[in-house]
Structure formats: structure tokens, C-alpha cells
C-alpha positions in Angstrom: 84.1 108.6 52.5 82.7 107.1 55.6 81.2 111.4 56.1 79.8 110.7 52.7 77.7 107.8 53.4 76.8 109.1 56.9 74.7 111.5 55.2 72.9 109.3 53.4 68.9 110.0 54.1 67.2 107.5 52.4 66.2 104.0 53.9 64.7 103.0 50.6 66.1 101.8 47.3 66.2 99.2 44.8 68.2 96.1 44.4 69.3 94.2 41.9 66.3 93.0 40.6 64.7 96.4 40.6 62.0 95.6 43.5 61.4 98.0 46.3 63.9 97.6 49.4 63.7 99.4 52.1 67.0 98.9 54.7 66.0 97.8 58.1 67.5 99.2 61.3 70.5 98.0 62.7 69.4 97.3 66.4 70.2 96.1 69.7 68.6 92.9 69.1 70.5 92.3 66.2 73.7 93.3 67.9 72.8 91.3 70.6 72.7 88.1 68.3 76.0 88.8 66.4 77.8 89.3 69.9 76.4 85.4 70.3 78.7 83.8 67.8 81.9 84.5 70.5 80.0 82.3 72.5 78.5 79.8 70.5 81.9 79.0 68.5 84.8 80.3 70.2 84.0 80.2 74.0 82.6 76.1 72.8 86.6 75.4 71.9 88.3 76.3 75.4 85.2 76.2 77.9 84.1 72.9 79.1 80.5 71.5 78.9 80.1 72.0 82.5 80.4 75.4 82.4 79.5 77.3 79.1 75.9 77.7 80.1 77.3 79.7 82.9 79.2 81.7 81.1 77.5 82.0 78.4 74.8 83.7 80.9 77.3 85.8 82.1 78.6 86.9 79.1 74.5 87.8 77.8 73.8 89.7 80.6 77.1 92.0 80.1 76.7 92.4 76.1 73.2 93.1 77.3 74.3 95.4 79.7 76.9 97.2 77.3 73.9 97.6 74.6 71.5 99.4 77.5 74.3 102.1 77.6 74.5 103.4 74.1 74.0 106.8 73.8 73.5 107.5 70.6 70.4 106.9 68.4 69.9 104.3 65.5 69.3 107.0 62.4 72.6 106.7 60.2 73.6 104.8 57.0 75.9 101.9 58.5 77.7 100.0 55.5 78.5 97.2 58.4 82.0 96.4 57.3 83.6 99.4 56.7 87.4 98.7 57.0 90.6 99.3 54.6 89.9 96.5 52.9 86.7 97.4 51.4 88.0 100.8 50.1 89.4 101.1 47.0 90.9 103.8 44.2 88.7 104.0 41.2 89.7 106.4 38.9 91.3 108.6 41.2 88.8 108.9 43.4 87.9 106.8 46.7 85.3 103.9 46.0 83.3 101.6 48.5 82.3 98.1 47.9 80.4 95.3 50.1 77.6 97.1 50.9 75.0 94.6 50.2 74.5 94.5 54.6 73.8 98.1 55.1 71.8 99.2 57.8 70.3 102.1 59.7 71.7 102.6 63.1 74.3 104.0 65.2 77.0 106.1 63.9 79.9 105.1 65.7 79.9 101.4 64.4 81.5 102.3 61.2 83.8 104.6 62.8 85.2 101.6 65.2 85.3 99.1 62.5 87.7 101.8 60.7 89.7 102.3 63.2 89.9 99.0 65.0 90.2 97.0 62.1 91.5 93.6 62.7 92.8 92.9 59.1 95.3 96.7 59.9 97.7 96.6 62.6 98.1 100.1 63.6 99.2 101.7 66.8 97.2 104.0 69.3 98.4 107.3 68.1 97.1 106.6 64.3 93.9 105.3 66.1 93.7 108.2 68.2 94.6 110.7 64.8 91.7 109.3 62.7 89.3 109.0 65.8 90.1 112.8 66.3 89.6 113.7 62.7 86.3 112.4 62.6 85.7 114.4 65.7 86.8 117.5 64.2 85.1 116.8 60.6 81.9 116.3 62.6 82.1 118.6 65.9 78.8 120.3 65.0 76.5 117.4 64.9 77.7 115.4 67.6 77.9 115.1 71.2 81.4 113.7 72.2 81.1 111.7 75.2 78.1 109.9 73.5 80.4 109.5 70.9 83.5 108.1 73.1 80.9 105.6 74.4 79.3 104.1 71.7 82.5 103.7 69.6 84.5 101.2 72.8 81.0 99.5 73.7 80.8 98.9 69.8 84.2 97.9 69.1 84.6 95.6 71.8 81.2 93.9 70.9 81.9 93.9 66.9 85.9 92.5 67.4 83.6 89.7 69.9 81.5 89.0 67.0 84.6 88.9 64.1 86.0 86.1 66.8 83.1 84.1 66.8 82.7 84.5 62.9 86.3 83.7 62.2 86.1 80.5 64.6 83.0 79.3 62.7 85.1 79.9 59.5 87.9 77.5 60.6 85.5 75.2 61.8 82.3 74.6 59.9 84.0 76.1 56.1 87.7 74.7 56.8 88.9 78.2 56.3 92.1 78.3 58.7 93.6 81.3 57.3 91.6 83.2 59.7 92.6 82.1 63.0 95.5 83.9 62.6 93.5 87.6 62.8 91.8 86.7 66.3 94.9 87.3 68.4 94.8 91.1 67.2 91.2 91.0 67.7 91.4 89.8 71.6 94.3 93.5 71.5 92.1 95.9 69.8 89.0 94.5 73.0 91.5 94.7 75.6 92.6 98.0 74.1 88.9 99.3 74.7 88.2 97.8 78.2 91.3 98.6 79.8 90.4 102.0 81.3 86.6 102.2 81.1 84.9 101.0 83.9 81.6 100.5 82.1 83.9 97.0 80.9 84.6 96.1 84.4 82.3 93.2 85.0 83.3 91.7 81.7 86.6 92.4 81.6 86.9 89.7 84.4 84.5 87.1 82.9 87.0 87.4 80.2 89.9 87.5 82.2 88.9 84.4 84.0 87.9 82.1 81.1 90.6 83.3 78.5 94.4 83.3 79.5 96.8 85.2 77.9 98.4 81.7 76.3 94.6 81.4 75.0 94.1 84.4 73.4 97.2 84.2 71.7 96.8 80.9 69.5 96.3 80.9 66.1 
């Protein structure tokens, strides 16, 4: 499925209303913006007054950092949420829904939001299976170390952004229910950053704000 899309060409279509839409590109700047809402919601909960501008500095310049380094360019169908959850049997065939936030960009996002899904506890070795399938379904048209990079830079900064999201769902739409995913999200980033030194500098930004007691509340 996610092979299928990927080879989708066009950026324009129509939508429901039948008018001309043509599907923007899924850039840094946006990335940049959704990475904010680990910030602006859940760093505000255990960060004091007195210091969340400084971090919150810190954190920009890393994510900003992190985004410099991708390798790979912004020219592929990305549904955006492309996760177990969204796929479905339909008459014994695979089906996709939720793709109402499709964008054009980088091709590893969907392939990180597969595999490091935070709604699907699965251990490294399935990761690694499906991570090498794609690898091997798509050897001709990629490089692999670009690949290897854009897929941890993008996981880490997507599971960043589902921790500020699901903060601002408890919060501001009293939707407790899921606090209870962002312990497995703060696993799947430290899962990425533990042996890539591109993660050093926020590794211990995160490190130092965000105990282990912390990371593991509810």
C-alpha cells in the first residue's frame, strides 16, 4: 500500500465539492511548526516559567538543526498519518482512509509513521523486518543512507509532535485517553537517538528537562 501511493504523480485533484485542489508540499517550515506543539503544550506542564523560553530556544535550534540534514527531497505523495490504524480490509483487498492531510514531500515520513507507530507496540526486530522490506521493495530508486537519515530525524520529530498533540488533547478537548500513548512515544524517540550522533545535542536537552519518572506518566 504505502509503495502504491508513493507512486502517486499527481499534485492536483478535486475535492469534495468538485473545485480544483492542488496538494501543497509538505516542508521544513511546516515540520518545523508541528515539532512546536511538544513545546508549546507538553514541555509548558513540567518546565517552569523561568525557563521554557530557554528551552524552548534550545529545543528550535535542534529541530531546526535536525530539518537542515535531510537528505532526501520533498517530491512524494505523503498521506501524513499512515499507521495500522488507518488501514483497513475492504473486500479482500487493503484499503486507506484519512487522507484528507496529504501532502508532497519526503518519503521516509510515511515509512516512520508505519513503523514507529505509537498506537502498535512492536519490538525492534519487526521494526527492523518492515524497515528492510521497504528497502528491498524499493532498492532501485533509493539511496540508503539518505534513507536511514531521514526516517530517525523524521520519527523522532513526528513522535515530538504526536506528544504535543496528544497533551493539547487532554488539555484544551478533555480527551485523557491519550496520555496514556505518550510513554511509548518518549521509547520509540529514545529508540531513534540512542546511537546516532546527529541526536547528540538534543538528546541531552531532553535528558536534562525530562526524567525517566517524567516520561513515564500517563
Amino acid at each position: 500500500m504505502l509503495n502504491k501511493i508513493q507512486k502517486i504523480k499527481q499534485n492536483k485533484t478535486k475535492n469534495f465539492k468538485g473545485r480544483d485542489y492542488k496538494i501543497l508540499t509538505y516542508d521544513n517550515n511546516q515540520l518545523f511548526k508541528e515539532t512546536k506543539l511538544f513545546s508549546n503544550w507538553y514541555a509548558k506542564k513540567y518546565i517552569s516559567k523561568k525557563k521554557i523560553l530557554t528551552f524552548t530556544l534550545q529545543i528550535d535550534k535542534q529541530v531546526k538543526y535536525l530539518l537542515s540534514n535531510l537528505k532526501s527531497k520533498n517530491d512524494i505523495f505523503v498521506h501524513r498519518d499512515f499507521h495500522v490504524s488507518n488501514l483497513m480490509k475492504y473486500k479482500n483487498q487493503l484499503a486507506l482512509i484519512d487522507t484528507q492531510d496529504a501532502l508532497i514531500g519526503n518519503r521516509a515520513y510515511d515509512l516512520a509513521s508505519l513503523i514507529d507507530d505509537v498506537r502498535f507496540k512492536s519490538n525492534k526486530k519487526f521494526k527492523d523486518n518492515i524497515y528492510n522490506y521497504y528497502l528491498k521493495l524499493n532498492k532501485k530508486n533509493i539511496n540508503e543512507v539518505s534513507l536511514l537519515n531521514d526516517y530517525e530525524i523524521l520519527s523522532v520529530l513526528r513522535n515530538m509532535k504526536i506528544i504535543g498533540i496528544f497533551t493539547r488533547l487532554s488539555m484544551r478537548d478533555k480527551k485523557k485517553e491519550y496520555l496514556k500513548l505518550i510513554p511509548y512515544a518518549w521509547k520509540l524517540i529514545e529508540l531513534r537517538i540512542r546511537n546516532n550522533r546527529i541526536f547528540n545535542d538534543l538528546k541531552k536537552i531532553l535528558d536534562l528537562n525530562f526524567s525517566k519518572k517524567i516520561r513515564s506518566i500517563k
